[in-house]
N, C-alpha and C positions, 0 to 999 in steps of 0.2 A: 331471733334467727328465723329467716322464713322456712328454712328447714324442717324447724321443729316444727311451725302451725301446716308444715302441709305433713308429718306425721303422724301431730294430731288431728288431723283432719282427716285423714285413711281409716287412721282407730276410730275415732267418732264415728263416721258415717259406717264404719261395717256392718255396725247390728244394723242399719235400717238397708240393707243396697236389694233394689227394685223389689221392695216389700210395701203392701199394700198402706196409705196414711190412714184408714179407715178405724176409731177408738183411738189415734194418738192425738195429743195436744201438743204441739211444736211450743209453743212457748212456754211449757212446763216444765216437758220430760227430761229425764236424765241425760246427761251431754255421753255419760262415761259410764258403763255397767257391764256385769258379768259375760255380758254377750257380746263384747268389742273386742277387737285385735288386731293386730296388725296383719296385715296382708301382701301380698304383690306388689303393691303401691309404695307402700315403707320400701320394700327388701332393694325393688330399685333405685327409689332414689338416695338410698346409703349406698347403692353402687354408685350411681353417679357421682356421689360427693368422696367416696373412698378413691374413686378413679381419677379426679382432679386435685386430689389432698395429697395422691402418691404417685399423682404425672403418670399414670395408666394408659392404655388404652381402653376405650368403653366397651367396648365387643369382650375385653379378655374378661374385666372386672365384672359385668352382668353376668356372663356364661360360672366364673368362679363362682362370685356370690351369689348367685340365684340358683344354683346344685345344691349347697348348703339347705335349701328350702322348698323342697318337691312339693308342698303342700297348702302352701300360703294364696290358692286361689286365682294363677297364669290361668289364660285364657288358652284355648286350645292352640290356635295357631303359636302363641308365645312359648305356650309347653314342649312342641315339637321343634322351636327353634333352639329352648337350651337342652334337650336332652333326646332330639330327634337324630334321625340318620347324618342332615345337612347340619346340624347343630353349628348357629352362628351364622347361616347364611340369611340375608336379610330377603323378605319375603311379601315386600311391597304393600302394607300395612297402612288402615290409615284410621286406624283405631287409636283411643285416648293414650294406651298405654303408652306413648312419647311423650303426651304432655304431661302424664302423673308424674315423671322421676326427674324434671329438669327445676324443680326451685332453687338448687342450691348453684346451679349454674347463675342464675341471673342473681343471687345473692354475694356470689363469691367476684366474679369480674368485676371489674369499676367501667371498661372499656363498652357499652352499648355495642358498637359491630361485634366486639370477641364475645360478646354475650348471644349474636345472633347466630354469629360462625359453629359458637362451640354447641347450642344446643341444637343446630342441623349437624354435627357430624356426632350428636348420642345420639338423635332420633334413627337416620340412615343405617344404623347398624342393622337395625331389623324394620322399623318402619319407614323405608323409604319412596312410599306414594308421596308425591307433592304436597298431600292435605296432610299425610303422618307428619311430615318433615317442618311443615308449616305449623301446626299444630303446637311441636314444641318449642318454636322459635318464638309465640305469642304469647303464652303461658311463661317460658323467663324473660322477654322483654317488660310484660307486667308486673314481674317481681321487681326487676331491676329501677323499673317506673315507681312506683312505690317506697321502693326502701331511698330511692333520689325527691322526696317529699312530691311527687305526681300527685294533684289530686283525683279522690275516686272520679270524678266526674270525668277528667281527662284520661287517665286510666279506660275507664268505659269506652270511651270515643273511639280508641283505639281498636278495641277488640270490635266494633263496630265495623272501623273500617276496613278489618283484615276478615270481615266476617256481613257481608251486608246485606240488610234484612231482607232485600228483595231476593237472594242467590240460595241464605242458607236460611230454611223454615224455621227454627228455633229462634234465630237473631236479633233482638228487639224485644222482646215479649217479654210482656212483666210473670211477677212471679205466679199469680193472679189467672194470666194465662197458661202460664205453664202448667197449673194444676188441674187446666181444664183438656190441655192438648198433650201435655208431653206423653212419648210412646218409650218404650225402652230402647236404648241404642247406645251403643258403648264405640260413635266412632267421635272423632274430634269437632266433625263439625256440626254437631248437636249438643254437644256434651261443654265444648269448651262454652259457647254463649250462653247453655244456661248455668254454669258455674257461675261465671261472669255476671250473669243480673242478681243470683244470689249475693252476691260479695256488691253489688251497686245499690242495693234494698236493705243494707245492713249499715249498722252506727258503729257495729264491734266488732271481735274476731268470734265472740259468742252467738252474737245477731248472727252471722252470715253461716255457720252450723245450722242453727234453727231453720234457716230460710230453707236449707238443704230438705229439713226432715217436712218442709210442706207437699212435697210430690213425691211419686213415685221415681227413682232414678237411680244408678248409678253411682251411689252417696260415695263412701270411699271414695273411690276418684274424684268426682267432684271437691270433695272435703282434699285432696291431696293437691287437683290442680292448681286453686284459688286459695286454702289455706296459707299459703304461703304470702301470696300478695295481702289477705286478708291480716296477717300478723307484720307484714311491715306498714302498711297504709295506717292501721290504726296503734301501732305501739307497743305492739304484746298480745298474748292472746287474751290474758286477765285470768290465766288458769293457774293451776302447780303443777310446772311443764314438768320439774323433775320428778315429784312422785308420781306422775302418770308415767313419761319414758321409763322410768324404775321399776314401777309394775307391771308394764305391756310387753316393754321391750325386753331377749335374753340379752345377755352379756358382749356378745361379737358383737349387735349390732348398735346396743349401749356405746360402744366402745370407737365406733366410728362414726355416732354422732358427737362423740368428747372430743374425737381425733387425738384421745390420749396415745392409742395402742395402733401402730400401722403393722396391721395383718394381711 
């Protein structure tokens, strides 16, 4: 389920997000330790999937489920949207947080448009700049690309050409370069392309984590945007998804990635 590899990919990348690579070895380290958890990234996109599992509306389901979790690391503007004065009102955003919560979108539709449709009207709730909005329509057209046997290469092409490397600085640049230029930036359109060449530099859903931990960035997200495409393109993540969601995750949210219990 591309669900799962982009919630493992939130918990993975959280011990490292815009901490310096300086003493770690990427091809070594620990994918999973005492210093990972779930964050932001998880809480929404179990909204978004709880919101499409029980025919929701996304605005109600975010605002619900994301109260339950005052702590889990919303970015300022996101925190004043669920628990501000406007609470809910969408605030023209064009930060990643659209594209972290839509995998289960592009895993759940079969229909490509209802795939485009439905993750422009999560994004719009609260990220409604053209790049928020865009943002998340790329990130699950790539899931859906993938889990429809899209190869990486073509997959890449894509996000290339919704992303083109003359327009957006990141776009194109190996990982290589990344290491040498990336700056911190938590909007979409830095964030999605180099998710994106991590997950095109990778053989696994293993590889494409590691790629994550060669730079400084925004790991969580990135692990959450692309985790997802990275678990349908190549087959699985090759982990033990359940005793990790077992021990990261509590119970509510356990529970609505089983879609056993509708809460």
């Amino acid at each position: 389920m591309a669900v799962i590899g982009a919630i493992l990919g939130d918990i993975s990348g959280s011990q490292y997000e815009f901490e310096s690579v300086e003493g770690r070895d990427p091809d070594t380290c620990e994918l999973f330790t005492e210093k990972c958890m779930f964050t932001d990234d998880t809480v929404m996109t179990l909204a978004v999937k709880s919101a499409v599992d029980n025919h929701r509306d996304y605005r109600e389901e975010m605002l619900r489920i994301g109260k339950m979790y005052p702590y889990c690391g919303y970015g300022g503007m996101f925190f004043n949207w669920l628990f501000g004065n406007k609470a809910g009102e969408a605030y023209g955003s064009y930060g990643n947080g659209s594209a972290m919560r839509v995998s289960y979108i592009g895993e759940y539709y079969e229909d490509l448009d209802q795939v485009k449709t439905e993750a422009a009207r999560s994004a719009e709730v609260s990220h409604n700049h053209p790049e928020g909005i865009k943002g998340a329509v790329v990130v699950a057209t790539c899931v859906w690309m993938a889990r429809h046997g899209k190869a990486k290469q073509e997959i890449y092409d894509y996000v290339l050409s919704e992303y083109p490397p003359e327009t957006y600085k990141y776009s194109g640049k190996t990982i290589a370069e990344l290491c040498r230029t990336y700056q911190e930036d938590v909007s979409c359109m830095t964030s999605i392309p180099a998710a994106a060449r991590c997950f095109y530099e990778s053989d696994s859903y293993i590889g494409f984590l590691r790629n994550i931990y060669r730079f400084s960035n925004d790991s969580d997200t990135l692990g959450a945007m692309f985790g997802g495409v990275a678990e349908e393109c190549f087959g699985g993540t090759g982990l033990k998804n359940e005793k990790l969601l077992e021990f990261y995750l509590d119970e509510r949210l356990s529970d609505i990635v089983r879609a056993e219990l509708k809460i």
